[in-house]
N, C-alpha and C positions, 0 to 999 in steps of 0.2 A: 724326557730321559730316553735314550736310544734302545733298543731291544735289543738282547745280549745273542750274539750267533756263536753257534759251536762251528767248529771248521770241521767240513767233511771228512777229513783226513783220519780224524778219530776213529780207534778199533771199538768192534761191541762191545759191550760190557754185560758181564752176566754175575749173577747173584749164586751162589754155592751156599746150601746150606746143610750143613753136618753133625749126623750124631755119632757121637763117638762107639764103637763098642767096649766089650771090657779092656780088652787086648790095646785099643787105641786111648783108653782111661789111664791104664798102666802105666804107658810110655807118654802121656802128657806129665804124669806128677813123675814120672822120673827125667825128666828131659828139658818140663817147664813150657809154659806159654811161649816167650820169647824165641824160645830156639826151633817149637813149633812151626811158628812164623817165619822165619829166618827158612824154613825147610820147603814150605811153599811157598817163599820168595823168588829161592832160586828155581822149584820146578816151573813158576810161570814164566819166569824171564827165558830160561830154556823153552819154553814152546813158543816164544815172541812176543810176551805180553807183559803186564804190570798190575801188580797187586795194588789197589787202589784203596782197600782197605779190609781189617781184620777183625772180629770182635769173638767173646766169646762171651756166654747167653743162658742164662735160664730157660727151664721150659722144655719143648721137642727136641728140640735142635739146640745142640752145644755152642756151635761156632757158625758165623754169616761170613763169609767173607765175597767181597767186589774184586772182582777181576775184568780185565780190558784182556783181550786175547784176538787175534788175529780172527779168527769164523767159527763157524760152529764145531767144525771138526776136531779144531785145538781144544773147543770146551767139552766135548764129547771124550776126547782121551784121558786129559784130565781127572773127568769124575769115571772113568771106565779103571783108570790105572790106581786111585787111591783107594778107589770102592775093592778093588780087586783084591788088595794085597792086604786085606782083612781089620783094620786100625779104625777104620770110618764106612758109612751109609750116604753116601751122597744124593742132593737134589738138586738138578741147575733150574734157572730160573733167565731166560733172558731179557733182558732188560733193554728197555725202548728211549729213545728223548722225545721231548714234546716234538721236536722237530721231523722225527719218523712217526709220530702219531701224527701229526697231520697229514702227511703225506697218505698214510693209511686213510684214511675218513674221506681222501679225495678220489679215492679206488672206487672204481666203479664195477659192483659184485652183483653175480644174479646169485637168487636165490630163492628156494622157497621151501617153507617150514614146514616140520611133517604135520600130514593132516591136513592143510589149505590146498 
């Protein structure tokens, strides 16, 4: 069976994960999951990216959502502008494919540990 290739052309993808505050509680049950959605659909398509996917979560973190965005800078304004405007806590997270971890493991790094 042939090994599957991602085309280079693909933007990064980075993981967002969100806890809501009170003020961001409030306007979830007034406004709903759906429309939530619908609201950072449109801010990522705006910064040149695609929501790849949305969930919401038990636990720390309310909501994970994947996003594809142009570089770091688009994922950096993103969590700078909803963290800002008081509703959410954000944490990016960027995310790699096997195909850039490899690439990574064939770098060749000096190094040495404290101590040695």
């Amino acid at each position: 069976m042939p090994r599957r290739t991602w085309k280079a052309e693909t933007m990064p993808k980075y993981l967002f994960r969100v806890r809501l505050t009170v003020d961001g509680l409030k306007g979830l049950i007034k406004d709903g999951g759906s429309a939530r959605r619908d609201v950072v659909e449109r801010m990522v398509q705006g910064l040149g990216g695609r929501l790849e996917s949305m969930y919401w979560a038990f636990g720390e973190e309310d909501v994970y959502a994947t996003v594809e965005l142009p570089n770091n800078t688009s994922a950096a304004a993103m969590g700078l502008v909803t963290s800002a405007a008081g509703g959410v806590h954000t944490s990016t997270v960027v995310l790699l494919t096997a195909e850039e971890v490899d690439e990574a493991v064939r770098q060749k790094v000096e190094y040495r540990p404290p101590g040695a």
